[in-house]
N, C-alpha and C positions, 0 to 999 in steps of 0.2 A: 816311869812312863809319862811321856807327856803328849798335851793332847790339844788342838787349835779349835776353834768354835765357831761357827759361822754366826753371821748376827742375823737373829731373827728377820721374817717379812709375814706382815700379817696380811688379811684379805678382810674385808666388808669391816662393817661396825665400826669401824674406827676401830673393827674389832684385830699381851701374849705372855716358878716364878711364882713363887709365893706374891700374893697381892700388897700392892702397898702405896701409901695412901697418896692422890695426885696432888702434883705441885696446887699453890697458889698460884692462881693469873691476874694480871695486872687489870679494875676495872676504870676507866677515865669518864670522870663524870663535865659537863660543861653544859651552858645555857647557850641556845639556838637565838638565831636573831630575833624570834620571837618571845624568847624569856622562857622559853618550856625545855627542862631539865633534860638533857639526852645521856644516855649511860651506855659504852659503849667498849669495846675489846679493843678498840683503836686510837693513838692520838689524834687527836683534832690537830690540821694542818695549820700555818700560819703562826699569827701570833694570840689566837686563840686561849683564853684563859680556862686554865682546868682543875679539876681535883684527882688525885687517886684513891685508890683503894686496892684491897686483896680481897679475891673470893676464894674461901676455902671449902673444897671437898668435904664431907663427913660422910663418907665412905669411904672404901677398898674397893678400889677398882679391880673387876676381875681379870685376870691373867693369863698366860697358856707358855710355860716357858718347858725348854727340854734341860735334863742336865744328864751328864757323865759317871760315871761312877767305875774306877780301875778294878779288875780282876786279875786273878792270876795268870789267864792266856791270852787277856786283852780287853776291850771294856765292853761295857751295857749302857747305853743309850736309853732314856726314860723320860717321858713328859708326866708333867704336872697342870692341871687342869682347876682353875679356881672358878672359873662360870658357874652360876645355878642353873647349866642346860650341859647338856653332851656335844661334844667337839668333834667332827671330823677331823682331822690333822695328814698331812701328805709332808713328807722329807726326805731331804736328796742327799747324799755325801757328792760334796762339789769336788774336793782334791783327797785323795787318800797316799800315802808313803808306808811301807811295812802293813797293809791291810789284808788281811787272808782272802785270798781269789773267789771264796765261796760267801763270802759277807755282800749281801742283798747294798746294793747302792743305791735302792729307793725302797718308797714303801707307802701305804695309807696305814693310819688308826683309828679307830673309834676312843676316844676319852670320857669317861663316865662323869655326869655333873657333880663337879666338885672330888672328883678321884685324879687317880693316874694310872699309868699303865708303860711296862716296858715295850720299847719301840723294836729293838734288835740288839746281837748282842757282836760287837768290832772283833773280830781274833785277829793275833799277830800270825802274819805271813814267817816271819824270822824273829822265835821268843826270843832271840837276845838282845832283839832291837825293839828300842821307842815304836808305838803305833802312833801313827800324826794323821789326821783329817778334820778338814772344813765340813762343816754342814748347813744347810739352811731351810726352812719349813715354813706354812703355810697354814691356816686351819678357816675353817667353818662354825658357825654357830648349827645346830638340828642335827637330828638323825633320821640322814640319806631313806630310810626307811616308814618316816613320818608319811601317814595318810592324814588328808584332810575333810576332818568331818565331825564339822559345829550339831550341836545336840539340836540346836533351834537355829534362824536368823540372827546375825550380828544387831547387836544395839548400834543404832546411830548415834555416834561417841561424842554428844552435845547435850545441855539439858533438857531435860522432857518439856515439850509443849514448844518448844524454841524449834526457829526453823532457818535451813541456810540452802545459799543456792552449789549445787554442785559445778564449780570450773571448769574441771578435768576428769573426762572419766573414759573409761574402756567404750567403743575404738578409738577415740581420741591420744593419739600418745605425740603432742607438741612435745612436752617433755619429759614424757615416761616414755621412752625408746626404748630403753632394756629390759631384758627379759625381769631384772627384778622390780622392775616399777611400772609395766606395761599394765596391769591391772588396778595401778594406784588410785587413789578418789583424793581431787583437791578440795575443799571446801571454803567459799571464801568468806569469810569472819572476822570482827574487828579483834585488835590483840587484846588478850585479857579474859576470851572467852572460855569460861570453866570447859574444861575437856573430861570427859569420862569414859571409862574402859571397855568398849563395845563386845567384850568376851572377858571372863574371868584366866586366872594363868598366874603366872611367877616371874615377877621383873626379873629379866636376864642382863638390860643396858640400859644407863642412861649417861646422856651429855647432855648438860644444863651450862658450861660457861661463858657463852657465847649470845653475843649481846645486837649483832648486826647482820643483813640480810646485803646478797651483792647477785649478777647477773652472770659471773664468771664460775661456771660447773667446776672448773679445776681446784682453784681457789676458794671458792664458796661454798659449794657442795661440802665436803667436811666440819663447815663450820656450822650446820645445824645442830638445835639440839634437839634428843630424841630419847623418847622412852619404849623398848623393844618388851614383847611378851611372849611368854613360850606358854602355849596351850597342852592342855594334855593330852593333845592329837599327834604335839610333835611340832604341829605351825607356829609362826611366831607374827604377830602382828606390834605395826613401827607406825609412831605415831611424830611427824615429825614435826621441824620449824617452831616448836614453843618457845614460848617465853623465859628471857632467862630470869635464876631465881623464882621459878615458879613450880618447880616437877617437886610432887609431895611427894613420892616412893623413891625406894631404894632398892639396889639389888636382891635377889634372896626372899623378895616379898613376894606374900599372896596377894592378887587384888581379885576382885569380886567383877562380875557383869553389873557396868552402873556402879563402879566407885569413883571418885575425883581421882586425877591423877596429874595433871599440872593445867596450865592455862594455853590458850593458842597463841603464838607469834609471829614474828616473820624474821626468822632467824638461816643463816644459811643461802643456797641457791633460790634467789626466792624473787619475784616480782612486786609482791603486795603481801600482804599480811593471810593468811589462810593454814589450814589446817590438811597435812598432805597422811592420808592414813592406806597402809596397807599390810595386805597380810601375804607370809610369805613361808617357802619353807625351802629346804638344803635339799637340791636333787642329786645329791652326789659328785659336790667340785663346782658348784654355782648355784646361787640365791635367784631363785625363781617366786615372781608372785601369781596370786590363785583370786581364780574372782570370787567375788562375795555378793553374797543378801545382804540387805536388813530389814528390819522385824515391821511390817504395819503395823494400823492401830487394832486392826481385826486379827493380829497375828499374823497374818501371810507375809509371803516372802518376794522383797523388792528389789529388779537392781536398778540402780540409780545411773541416770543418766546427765551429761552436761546441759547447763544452760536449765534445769529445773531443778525446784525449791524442793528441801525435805524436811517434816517438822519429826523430830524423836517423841517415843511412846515408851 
């Protein structure tokens, strides 16, 4: 029996297969006409004098892959799920030859964090014939059934007693257009500034390789790096544009309300240097973000608006 595979297409997060560990990327170091060291994921044009280097991953990046498995009257379909959060998943059989008429050619799943689960199972239309089909899938980070609901106000994710001006905040959407960043909060910040975890949770993602900031969303946009957290609500809050070589967590981790968890940058789609944080969850086939508090110093609950200062408590 033989059997054709579509290739994967993944959605959000940069976010597909047992996990395994990301390449090294090239980093290029060189002195600016000012003499100040720049480190960057790009060659310097010209005749520019440079250095390299390798950044290496020390982690397992998590995964979402499907694989096949032959039967007697034709195959079973199965994904494997390596995230520390639950996966939506949606898959389509694109070409099928010798496929039984009653074999579902689409479907959703739910993938348990860090489980698997059989998707469907192929029957042969003609057991004496090969079954041949393409397929290709999609997934999600959350579970479509996540409510959001913080025990208390968000920590303003910067240290205590420090204060920063908000950029960009809700109705403001210059560049939070989409419904996943329409409730996003920019903060503007010099790079380097310790960042802390404004709700406790379980690092689900990070991209840390990436070393430069551009004005082009197609192109740039991906190249942020970012550390994603899954609450126990099911929400996930994305802290993005850090510094590279500065994200202390790894996947599979717990972090606390008010732990370090890398530095601020300007890495990515990005203007200036700032800190773009939002919290978000899976409404069922699209990443939608959700507005938030955070905590005063009397306890109450603030939302923060552009163009004014917030100190953390």
């Amino acid at each position: 029996m033989s059997i054709r595979s579509g290739l994967a297409v993944t959605l959000v997060l940069a976010l597909v297969a047992v996990a395994v560990p990301a390449a090294a990327q090239k980093l290029f170091k060189y002195k600016d006409a000012n003499g100040v060291w720049v480190f960057t994921d790009r060659q310097p044009e010209g005749d520019q004098p440079y250095e390299t280097a390798k950044v290496e991953h020390s982690f397992d990046k998590p995964e979402v892959k499907l694989f096949e498995r032959s039967e007697k009257d034709g195959v079973t379909l199965f994904a494997q799920n390596t995230y520390y959060a639950p996966i939506q998943l949606a898959y389509r059989i694109t070409t099928a030859q010798n496929v039984a008429t009653n074999t579902p050619l689409r479907g959703m799943q739910m993938l348990p964090a860090r489980g698997d689960a059989t998707l469907l199972s192929v029957g042969a239309a003609d057991p004496s014939m090969p079954v041949l089909f393409d397929y290709e899938y999609q997934f999600l980070p959350g579970d479509p059934q996540a409510q959001h609901r913080p025990d208390r106000p968000y920590r303003l994710p910067f240290g205590k007693s420090s204060a920063f001006v908000v950029s960009q905040a809700y109705p403001e959407t210059v560049t939070h257009s989409e419904p996943s960043s329409q409730y996003a909060i920019d903060f503007e910040m010099p790079i380097g500034t310790h960042i802390y975890a404004a709700r406790g949770g379980v690092v689900i993602e990070i991209a840390s390789d990436f070393f430069e900031a551009g004005v082009d969303a197609a192109k740039d946009g991906p190249r942020a790096n970012v550390v994603r957290i899954l609450h126990d609500d099911g929400t996930m809050s994305l802290y993005g544009h850090l510094n590279w070589n500065s994200i202390r967590v790894v996947p599979g981790q717990r972090v606390e309300r008010g732990e370090y968890i890398a530095d601020s940058g300007n890495t990515g789609f990005s203007t200036g240097p700032h800190l773009h944080f939002v919290v978000q969850r899976n409404r069922g086939g699209a990443i939608i973000s959700l507005a938030v508090e955070f905590e005063a110093a009397n306890g109450a609950a603030v939302a923060v608006h552009a163009g004014q200062r917030y100190t953390a408590y």
